[in-house]
Structures are given as C-alpha cells and as structure tokens.
PDB file of N, CA, C and O in Angstrom:
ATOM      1  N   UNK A   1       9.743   4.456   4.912  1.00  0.00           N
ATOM      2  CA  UNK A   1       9.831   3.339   4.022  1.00  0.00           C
ATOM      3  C   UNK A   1       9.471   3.828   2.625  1.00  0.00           C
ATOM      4  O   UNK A   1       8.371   4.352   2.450  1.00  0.00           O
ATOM      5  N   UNK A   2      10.060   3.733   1.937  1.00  0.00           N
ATOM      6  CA  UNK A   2      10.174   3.971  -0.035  1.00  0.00           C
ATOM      7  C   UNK A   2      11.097   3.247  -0.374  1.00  0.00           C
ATOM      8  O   UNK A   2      12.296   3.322  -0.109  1.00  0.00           O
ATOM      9  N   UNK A   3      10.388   2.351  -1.122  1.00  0.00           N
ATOM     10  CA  UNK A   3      11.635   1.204  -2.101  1.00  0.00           C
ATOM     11  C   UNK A   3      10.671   0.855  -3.271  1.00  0.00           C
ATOM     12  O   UNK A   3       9.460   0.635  -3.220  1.00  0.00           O
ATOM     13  N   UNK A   4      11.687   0.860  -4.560  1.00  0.00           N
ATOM     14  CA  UNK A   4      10.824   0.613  -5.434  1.00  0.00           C
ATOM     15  C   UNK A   4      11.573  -0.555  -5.927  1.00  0.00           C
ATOM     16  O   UNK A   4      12.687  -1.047  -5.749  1.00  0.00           O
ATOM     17  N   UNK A   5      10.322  -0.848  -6.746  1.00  0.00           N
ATOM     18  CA  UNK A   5      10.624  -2.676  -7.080  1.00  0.00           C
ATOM     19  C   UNK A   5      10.584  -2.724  -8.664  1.00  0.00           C
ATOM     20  O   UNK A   5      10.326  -1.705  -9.305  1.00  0.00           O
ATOM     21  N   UNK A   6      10.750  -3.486  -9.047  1.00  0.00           N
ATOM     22  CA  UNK A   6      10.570  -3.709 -11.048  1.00  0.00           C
ATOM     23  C   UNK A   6       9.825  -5.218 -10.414  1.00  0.00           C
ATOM     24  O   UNK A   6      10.099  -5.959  -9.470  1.00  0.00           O
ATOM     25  N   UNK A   7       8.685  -5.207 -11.547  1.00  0.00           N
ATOM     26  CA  UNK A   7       7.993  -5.984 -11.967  1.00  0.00           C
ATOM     27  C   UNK A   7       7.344  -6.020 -13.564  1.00  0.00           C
ATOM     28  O   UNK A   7       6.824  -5.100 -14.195  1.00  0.00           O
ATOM     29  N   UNK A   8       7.538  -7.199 -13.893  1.00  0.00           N
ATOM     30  CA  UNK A   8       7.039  -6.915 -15.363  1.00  0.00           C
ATOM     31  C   UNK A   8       7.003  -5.437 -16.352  1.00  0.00           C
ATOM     32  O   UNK A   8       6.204  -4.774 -17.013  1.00  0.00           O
ATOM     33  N   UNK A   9       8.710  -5.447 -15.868  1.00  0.00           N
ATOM     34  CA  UNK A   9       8.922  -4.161 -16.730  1.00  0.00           C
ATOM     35  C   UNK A   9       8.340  -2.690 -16.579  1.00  0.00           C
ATOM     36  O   UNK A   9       8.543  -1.741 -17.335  1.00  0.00           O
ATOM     37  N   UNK A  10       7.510  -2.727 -15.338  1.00  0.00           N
ATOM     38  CA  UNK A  10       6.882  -1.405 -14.315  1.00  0.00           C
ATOM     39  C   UNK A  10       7.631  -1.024 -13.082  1.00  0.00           C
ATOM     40  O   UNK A  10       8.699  -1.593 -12.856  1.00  0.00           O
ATOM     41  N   UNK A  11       7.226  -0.216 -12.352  1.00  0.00           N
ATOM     42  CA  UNK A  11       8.149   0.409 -11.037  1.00  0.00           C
ATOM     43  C   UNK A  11       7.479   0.533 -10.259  1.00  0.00           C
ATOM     44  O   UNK A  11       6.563   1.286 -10.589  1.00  0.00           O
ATOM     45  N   UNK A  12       7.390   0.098  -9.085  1.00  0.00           N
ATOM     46  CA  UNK A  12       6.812   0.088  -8.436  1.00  0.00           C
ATOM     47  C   UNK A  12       6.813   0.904  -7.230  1.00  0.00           C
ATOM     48  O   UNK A  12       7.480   1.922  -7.410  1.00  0.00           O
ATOM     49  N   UNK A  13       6.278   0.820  -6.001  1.00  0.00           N
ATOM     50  CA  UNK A  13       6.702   1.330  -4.889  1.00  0.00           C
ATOM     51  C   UNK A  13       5.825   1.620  -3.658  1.00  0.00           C
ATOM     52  O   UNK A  13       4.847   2.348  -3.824  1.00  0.00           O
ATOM     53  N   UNK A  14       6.105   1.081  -2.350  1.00  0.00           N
ATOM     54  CA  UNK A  14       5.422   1.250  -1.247  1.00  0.00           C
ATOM     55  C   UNK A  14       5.904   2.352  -0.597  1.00  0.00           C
ATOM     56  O   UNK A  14       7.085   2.692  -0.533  1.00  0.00           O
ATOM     57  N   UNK A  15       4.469   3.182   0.131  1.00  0.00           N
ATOM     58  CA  UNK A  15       4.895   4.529   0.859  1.00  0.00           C
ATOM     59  C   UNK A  15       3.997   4.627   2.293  1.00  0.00           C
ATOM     60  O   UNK A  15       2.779   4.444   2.292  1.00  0.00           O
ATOM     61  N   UNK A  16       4.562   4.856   3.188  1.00  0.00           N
ATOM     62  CA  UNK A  16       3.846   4.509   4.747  1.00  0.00           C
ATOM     63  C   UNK A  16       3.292   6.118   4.408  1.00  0.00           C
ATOM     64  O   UNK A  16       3.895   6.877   3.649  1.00  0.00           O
ATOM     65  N   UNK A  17       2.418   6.358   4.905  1.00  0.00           N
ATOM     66  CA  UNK A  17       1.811   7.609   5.462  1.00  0.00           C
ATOM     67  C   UNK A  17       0.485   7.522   6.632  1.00  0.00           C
ATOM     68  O   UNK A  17      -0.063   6.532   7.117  1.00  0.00           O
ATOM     69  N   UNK A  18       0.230   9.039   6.854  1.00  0.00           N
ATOM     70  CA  UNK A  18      -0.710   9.090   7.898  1.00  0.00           C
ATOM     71  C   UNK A  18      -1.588   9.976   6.912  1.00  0.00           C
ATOM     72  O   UNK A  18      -1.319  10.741   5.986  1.00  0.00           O
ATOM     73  N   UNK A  19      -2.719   9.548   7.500  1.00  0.00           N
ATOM     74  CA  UNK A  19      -4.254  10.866   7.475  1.00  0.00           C
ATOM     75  C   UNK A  19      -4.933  11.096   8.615  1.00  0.00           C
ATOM     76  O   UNK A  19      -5.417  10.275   9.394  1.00  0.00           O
ATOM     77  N   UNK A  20      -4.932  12.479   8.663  1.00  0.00           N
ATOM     78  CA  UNK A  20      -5.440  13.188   9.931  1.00  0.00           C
ATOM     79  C   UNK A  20      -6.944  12.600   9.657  1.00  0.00           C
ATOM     80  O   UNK A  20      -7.204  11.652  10.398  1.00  0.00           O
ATOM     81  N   UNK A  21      -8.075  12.992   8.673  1.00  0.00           N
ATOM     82  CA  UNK A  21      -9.068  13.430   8.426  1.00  0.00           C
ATOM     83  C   UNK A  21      -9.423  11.858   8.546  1.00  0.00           C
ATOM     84  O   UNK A  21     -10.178  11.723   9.508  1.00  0.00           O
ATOM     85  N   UNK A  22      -9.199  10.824   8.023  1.00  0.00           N
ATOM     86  CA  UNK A  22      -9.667   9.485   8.725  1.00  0.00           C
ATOM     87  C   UNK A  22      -8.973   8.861   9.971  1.00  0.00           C
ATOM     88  O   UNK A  22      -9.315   7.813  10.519  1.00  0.00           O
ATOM     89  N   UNK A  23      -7.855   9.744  10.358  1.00  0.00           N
ATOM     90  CA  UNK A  23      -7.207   9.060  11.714  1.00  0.00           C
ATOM     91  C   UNK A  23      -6.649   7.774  11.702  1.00  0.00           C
ATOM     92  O   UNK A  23      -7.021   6.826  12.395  1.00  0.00           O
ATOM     93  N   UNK A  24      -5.691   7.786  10.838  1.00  0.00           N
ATOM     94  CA  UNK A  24      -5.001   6.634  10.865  1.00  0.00           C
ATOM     95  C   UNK A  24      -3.228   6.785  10.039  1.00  0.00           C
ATOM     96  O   UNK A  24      -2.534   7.787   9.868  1.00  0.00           O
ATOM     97  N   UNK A  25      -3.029   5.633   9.758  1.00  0.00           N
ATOM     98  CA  UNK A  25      -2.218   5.550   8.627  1.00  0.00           C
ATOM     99  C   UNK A  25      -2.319   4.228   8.020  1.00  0.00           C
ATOM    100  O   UNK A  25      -2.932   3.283   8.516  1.00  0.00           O
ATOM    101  N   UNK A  26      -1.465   4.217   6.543  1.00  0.00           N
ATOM    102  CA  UNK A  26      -1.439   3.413   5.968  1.00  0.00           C
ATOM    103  C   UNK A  26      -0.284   2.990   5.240  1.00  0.00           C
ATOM    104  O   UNK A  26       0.699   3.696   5.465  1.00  0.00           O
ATOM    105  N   UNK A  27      -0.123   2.145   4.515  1.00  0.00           N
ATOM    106  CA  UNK A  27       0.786   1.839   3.265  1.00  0.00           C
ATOM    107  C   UNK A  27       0.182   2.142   2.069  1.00  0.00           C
ATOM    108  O   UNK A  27      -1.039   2.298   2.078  1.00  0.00           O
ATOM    109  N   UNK A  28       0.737   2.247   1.135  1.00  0.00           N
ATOM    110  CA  UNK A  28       0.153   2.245  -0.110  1.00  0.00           C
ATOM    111  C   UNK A  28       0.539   2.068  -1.787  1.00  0.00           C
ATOM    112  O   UNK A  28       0.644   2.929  -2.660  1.00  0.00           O
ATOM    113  N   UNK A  29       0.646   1.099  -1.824  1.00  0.00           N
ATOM    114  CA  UNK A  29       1.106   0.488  -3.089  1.00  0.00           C
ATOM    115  C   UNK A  29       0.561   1.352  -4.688  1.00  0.00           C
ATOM    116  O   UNK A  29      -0.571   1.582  -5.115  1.00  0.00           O
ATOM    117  N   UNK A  30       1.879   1.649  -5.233  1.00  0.00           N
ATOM    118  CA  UNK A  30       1.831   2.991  -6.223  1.00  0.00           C
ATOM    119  C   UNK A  30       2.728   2.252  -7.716  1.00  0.00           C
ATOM    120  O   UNK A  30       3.799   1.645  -7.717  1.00  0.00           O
ATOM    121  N   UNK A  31       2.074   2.494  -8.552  1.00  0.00           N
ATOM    122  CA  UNK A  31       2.947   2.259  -9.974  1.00  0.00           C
ATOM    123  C   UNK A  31       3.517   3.635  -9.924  1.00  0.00           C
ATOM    124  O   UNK A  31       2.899   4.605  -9.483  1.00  0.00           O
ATOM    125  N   UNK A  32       4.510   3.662 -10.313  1.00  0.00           N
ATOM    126  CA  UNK A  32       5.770   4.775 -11.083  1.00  0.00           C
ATOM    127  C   UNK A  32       6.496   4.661 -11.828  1.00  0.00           C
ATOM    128  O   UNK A  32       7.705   4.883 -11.888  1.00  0.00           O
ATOM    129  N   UNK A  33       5.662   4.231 -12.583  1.00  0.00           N
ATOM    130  CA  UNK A  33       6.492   3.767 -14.128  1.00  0.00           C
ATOM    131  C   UNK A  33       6.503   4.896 -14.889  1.00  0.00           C
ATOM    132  O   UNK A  33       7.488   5.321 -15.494  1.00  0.00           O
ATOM    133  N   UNK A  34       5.372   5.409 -14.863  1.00  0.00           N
ATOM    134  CA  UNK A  34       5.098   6.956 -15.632  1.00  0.00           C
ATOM    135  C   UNK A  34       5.101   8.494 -14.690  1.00  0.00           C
ATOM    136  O   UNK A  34       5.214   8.668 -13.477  1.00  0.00           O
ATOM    137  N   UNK A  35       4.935   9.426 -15.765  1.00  0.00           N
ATOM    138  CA  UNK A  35       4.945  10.341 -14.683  1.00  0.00           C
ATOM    139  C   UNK A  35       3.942  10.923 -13.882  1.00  0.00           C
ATOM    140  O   UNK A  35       4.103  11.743 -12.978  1.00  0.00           O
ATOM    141  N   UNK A  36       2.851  10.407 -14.309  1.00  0.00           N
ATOM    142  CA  UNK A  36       1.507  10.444 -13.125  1.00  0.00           C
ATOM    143  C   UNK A  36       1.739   9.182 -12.200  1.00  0.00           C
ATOM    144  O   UNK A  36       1.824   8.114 -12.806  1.00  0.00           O
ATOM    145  N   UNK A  37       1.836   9.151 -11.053  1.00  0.00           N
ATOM    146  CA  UNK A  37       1.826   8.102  -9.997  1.00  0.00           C
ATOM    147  C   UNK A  37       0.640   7.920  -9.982  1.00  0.00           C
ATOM    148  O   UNK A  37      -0.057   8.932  -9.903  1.00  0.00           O
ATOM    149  N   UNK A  38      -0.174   6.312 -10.064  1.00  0.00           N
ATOM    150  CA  UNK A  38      -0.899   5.736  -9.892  1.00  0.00           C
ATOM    151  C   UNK A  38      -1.324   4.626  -8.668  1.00  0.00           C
ATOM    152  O   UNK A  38      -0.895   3.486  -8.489  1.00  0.00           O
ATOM    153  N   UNK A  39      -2.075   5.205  -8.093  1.00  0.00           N
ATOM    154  CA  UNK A  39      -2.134   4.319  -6.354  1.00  0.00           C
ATOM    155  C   UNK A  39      -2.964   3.262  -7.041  1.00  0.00           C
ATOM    156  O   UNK A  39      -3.968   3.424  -7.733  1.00  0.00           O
ATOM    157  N   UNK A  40      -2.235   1.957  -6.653  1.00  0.00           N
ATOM    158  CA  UNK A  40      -3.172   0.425  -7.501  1.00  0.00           C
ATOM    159  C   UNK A  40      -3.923  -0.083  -5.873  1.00  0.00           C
ATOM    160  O   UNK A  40      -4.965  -0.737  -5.833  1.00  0.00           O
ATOM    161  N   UNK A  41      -3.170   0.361  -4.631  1.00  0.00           N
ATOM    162  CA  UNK A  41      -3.693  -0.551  -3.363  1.00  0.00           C
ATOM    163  C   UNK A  41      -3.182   0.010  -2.243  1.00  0.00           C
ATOM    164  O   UNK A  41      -2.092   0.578  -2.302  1.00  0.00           O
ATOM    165  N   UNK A  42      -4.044  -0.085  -0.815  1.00  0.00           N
ATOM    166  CA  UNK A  42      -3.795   0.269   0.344  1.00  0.00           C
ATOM    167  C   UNK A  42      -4.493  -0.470   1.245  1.00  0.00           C
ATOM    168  O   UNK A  42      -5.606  -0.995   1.283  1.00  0.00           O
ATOM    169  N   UNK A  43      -3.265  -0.345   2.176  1.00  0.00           N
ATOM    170  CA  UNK A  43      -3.878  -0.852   3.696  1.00  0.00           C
ATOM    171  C   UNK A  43      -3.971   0.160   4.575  1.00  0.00           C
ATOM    172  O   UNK A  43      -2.966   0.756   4.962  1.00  0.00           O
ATOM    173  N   UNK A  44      -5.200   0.461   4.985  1.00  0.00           N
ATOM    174  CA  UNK A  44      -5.472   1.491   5.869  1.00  0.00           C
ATOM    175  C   UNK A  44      -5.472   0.911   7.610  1.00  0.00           C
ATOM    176  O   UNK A  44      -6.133  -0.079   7.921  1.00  0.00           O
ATOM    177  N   UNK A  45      -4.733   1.601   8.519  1.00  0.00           N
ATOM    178  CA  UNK A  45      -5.219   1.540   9.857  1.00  0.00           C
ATOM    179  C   UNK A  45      -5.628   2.457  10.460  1.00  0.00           C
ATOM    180  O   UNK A  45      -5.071   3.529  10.699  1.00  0.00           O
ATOM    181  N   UNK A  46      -7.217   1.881  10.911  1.00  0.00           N
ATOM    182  CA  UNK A  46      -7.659   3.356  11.430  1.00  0.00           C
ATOM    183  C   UNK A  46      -7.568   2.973  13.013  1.00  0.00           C
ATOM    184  O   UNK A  46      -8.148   2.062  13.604  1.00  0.00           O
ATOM    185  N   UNK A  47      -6.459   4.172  13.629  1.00  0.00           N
ATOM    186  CA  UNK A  47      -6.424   3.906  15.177  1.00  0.00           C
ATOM    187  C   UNK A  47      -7.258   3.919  16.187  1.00  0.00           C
ATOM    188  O   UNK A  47      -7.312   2.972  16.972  1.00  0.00           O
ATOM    189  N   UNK A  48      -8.169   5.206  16.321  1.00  0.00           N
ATOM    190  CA  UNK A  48      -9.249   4.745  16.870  1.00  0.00           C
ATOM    191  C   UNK A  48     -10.163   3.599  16.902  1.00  0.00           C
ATOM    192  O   UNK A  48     -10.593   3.142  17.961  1.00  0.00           O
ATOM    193  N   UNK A  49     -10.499   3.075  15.597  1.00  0.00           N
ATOM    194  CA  UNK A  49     -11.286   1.999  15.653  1.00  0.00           C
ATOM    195  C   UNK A  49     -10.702   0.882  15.538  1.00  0.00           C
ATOM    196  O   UNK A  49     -11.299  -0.142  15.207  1.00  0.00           O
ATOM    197  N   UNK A  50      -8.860   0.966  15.923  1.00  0.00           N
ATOM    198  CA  UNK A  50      -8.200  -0.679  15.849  1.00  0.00           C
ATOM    199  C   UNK A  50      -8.331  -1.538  14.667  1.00  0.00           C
ATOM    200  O   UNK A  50      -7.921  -2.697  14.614  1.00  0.00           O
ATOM    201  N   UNK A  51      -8.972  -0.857  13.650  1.00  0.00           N
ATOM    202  CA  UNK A  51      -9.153  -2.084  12.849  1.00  0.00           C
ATOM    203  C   UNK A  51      -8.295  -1.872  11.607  1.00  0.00           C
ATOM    204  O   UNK A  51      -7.985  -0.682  11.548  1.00  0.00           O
ATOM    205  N   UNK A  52      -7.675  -2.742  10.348  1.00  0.00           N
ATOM    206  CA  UNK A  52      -7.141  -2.902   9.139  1.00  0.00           C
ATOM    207  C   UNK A  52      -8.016  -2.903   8.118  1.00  0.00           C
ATOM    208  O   UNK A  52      -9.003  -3.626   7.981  1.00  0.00           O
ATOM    209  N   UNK A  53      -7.560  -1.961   7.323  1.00  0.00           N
ATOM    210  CA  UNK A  53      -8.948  -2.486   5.619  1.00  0.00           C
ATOM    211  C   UNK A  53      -7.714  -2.572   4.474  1.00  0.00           C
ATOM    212  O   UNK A  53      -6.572  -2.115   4.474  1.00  0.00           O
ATOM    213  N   UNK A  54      -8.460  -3.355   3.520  1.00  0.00           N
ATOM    214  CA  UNK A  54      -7.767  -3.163   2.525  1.00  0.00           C
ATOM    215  C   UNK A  54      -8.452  -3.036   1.428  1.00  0.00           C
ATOM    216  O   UNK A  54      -9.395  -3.719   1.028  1.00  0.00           O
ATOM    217  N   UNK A  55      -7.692  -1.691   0.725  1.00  0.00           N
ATOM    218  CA  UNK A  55      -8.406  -1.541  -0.744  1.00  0.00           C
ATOM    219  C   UNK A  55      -7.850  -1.512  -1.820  1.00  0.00           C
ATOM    220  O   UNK A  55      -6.716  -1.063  -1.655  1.00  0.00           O
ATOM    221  N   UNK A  56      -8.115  -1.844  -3.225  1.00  0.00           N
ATOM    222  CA  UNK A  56      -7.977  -2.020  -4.288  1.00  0.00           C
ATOM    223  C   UNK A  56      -8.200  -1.770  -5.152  1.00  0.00           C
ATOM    224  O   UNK A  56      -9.011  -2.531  -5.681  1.00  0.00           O
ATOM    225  N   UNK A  57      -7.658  -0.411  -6.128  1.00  0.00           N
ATOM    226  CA  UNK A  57      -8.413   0.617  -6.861  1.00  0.00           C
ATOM    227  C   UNK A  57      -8.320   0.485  -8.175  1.00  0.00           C
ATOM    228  O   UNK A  57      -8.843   1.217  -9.015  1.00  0.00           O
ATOM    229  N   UNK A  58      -7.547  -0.600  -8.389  1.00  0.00           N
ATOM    230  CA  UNK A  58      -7.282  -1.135 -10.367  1.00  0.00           C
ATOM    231  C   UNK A  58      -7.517  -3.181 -10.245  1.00  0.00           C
ATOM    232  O   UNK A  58      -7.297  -4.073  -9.425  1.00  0.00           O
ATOM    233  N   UNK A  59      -8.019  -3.051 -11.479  1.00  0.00           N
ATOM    234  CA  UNK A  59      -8.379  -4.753 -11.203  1.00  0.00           C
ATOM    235  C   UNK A  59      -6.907  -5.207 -11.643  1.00  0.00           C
ATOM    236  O   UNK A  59      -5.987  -4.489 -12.036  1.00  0.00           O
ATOM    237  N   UNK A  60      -6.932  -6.360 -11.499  1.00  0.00           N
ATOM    238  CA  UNK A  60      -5.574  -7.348 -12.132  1.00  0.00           C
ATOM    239  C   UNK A  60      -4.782  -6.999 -11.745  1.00  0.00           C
ATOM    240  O   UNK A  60      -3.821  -6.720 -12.462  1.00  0.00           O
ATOM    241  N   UNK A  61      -4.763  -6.862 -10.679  1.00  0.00           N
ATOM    242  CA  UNK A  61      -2.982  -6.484 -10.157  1.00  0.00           C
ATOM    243  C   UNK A  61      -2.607  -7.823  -9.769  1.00  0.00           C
ATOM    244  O   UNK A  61      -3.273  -8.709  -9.234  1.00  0.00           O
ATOM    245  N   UNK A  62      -1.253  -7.784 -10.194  1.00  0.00           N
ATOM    246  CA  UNK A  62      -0.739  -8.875  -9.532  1.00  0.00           C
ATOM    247  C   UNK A  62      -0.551  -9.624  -8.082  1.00  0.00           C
ATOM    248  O   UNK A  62      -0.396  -8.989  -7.039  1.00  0.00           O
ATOM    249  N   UNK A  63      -0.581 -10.918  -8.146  1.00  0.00           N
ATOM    250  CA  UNK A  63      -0.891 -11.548  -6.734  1.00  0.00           C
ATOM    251  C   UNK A  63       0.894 -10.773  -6.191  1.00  0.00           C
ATOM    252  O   UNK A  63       1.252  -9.745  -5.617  1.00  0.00           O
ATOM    253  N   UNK A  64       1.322 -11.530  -6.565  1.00  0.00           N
ATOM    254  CA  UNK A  64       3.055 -10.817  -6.202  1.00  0.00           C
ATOM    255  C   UNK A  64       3.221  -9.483  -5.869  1.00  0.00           C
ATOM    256  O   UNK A  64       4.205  -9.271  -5.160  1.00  0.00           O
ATOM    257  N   UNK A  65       2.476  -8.414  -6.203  1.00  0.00           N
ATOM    258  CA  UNK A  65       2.593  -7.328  -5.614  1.00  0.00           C
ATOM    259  C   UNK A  65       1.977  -7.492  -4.069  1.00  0.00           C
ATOM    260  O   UNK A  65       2.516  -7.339  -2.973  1.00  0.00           O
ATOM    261  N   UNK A  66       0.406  -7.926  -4.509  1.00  0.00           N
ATOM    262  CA  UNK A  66       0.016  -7.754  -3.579  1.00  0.00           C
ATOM    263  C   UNK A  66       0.687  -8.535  -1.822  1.00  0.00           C
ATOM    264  O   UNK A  66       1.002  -8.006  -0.756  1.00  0.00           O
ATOM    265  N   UNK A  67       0.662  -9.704  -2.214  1.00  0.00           N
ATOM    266  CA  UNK A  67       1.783 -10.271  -1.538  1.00  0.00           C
ATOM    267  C   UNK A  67       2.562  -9.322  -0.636  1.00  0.00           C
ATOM    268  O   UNK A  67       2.428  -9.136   0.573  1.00  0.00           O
ATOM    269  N   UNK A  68       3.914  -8.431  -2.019  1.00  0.00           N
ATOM    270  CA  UNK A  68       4.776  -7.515  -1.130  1.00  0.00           C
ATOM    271  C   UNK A  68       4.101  -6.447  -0.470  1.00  0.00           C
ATOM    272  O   UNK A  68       4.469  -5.817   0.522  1.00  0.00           O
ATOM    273  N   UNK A  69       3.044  -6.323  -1.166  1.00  0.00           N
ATOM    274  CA  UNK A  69       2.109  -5.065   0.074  1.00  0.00           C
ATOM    275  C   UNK A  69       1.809  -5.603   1.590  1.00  0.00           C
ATOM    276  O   UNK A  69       1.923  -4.926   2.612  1.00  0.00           O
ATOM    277  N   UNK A  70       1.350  -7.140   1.498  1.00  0.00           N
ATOM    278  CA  UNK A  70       1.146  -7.507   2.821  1.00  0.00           C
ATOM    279  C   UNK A  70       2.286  -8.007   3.798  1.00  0.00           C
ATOM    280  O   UNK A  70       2.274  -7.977   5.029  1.00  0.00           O
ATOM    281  N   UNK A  71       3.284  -8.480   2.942  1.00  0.00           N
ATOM    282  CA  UNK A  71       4.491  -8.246   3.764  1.00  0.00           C
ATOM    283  C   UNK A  71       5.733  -7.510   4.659  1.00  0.00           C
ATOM    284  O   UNK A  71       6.659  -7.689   5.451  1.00  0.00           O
ATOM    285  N   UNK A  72       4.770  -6.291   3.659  1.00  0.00           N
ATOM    286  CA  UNK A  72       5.550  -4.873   4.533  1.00  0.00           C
ATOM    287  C   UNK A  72       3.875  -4.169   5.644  1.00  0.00           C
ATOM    288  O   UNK A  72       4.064  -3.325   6.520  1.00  0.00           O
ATOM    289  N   UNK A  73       3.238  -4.413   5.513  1.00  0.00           N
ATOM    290  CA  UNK A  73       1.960  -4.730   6.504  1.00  0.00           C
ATOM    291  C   UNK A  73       2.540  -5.561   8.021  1.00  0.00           C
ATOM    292  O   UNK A  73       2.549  -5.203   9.199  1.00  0.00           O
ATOM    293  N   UNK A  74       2.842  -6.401   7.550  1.00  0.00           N
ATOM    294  CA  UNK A  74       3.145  -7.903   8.369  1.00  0.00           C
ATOM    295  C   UNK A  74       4.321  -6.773   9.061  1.00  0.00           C
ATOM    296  O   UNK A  74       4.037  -6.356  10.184  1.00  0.00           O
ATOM    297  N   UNK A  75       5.296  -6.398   8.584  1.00  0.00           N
ATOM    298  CA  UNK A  75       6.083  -5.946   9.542  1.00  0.00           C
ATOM    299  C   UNK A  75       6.012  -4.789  10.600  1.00  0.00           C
ATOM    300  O   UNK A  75       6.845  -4.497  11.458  1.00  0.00           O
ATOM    301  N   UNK A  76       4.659  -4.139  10.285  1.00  0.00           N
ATOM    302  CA  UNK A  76       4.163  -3.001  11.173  1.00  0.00           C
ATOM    303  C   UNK A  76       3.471  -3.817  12.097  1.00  0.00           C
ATOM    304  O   UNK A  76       3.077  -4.982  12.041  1.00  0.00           O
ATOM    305  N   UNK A  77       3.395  -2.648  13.243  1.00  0.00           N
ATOM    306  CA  UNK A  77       2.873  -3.406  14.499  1.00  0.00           C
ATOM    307  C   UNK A  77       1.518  -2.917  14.761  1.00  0.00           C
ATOM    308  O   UNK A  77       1.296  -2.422  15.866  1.00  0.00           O
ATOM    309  N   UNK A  78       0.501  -2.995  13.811  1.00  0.00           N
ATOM    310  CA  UNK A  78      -0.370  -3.518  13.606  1.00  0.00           C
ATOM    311  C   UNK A  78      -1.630  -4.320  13.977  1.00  0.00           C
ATOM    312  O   UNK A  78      -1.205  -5.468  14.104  1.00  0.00           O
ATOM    313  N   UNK A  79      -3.268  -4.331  14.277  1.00  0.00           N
ATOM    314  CA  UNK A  79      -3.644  -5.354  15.077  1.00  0.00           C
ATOM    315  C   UNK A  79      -4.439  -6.365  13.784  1.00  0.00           C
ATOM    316  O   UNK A  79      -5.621  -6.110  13.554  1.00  0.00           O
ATOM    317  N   UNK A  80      -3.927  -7.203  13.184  1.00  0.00           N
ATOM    318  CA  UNK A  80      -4.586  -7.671  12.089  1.00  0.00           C
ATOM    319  C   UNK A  80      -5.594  -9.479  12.121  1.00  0.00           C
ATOM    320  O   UNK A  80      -6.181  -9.876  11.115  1.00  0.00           O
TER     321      UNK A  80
END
C-alpha cells in the first residue's frame, strides 16, 4: 500500500511496514511535499502483545488525515 493524497496543497502518503526489533507492523502517515519525508503519525501493531497504539509526532495535523490513517487501519485485519 503507497498512495499519495494532496491536501491543503501538501502530499501526502500512507506506507504499511514491519519492525523486527518491536515485532510488529504498522502504517504510517508521511508528508512528501518536500524532499526530507516527514513521518506526522502511526499505528503500530505489536503481534505478540495483540495490541494497537497510536502515535503522533507533529501537533495540528489535520482531523482529515488522520481520519484517512484510520481508515486504511480499519481495513487491516487487525485486533482494535
């Protein structure tokens, strides 16, 4: 999954990945408007411990992003 979105004139984009070293995977919501990629948010699942977190590493992000972050969440199978 990589699709990028325009919002208020920025670029956006969600990227599924895994991490060995916390044992899980996640999504993770990225500005790419510029040429440093900036991670604004993630949903982590850590498999062993079954559980979902979510974090948030820039203030003011928009509800609407966040939104599309949890909607591509919503479509993983997931225990939330």
């Amino acid at each position: 999954m990589s699709e990028l979105k325009e919002f208020e004139g920025r670029k956006y984009e969600i990227i599924f990945g895994s991490d060995v070293q916390r044992d899980g995977v996640y999504l993770e919501l990225s500005d790419r408007t510029e040429k440093e990629i900036e991670v604004i948010a993630e949903v982590f699942h850590y498999d062993e411990l079954g559980k979902v977190v979510f974090s948030c590493y820039k203030e003011n992000v928009p509800f609407q992003l966040i939104k599309w972050l949890m909607d591509e969440v919503a479509k993983e199978d997931w225990p939330i």
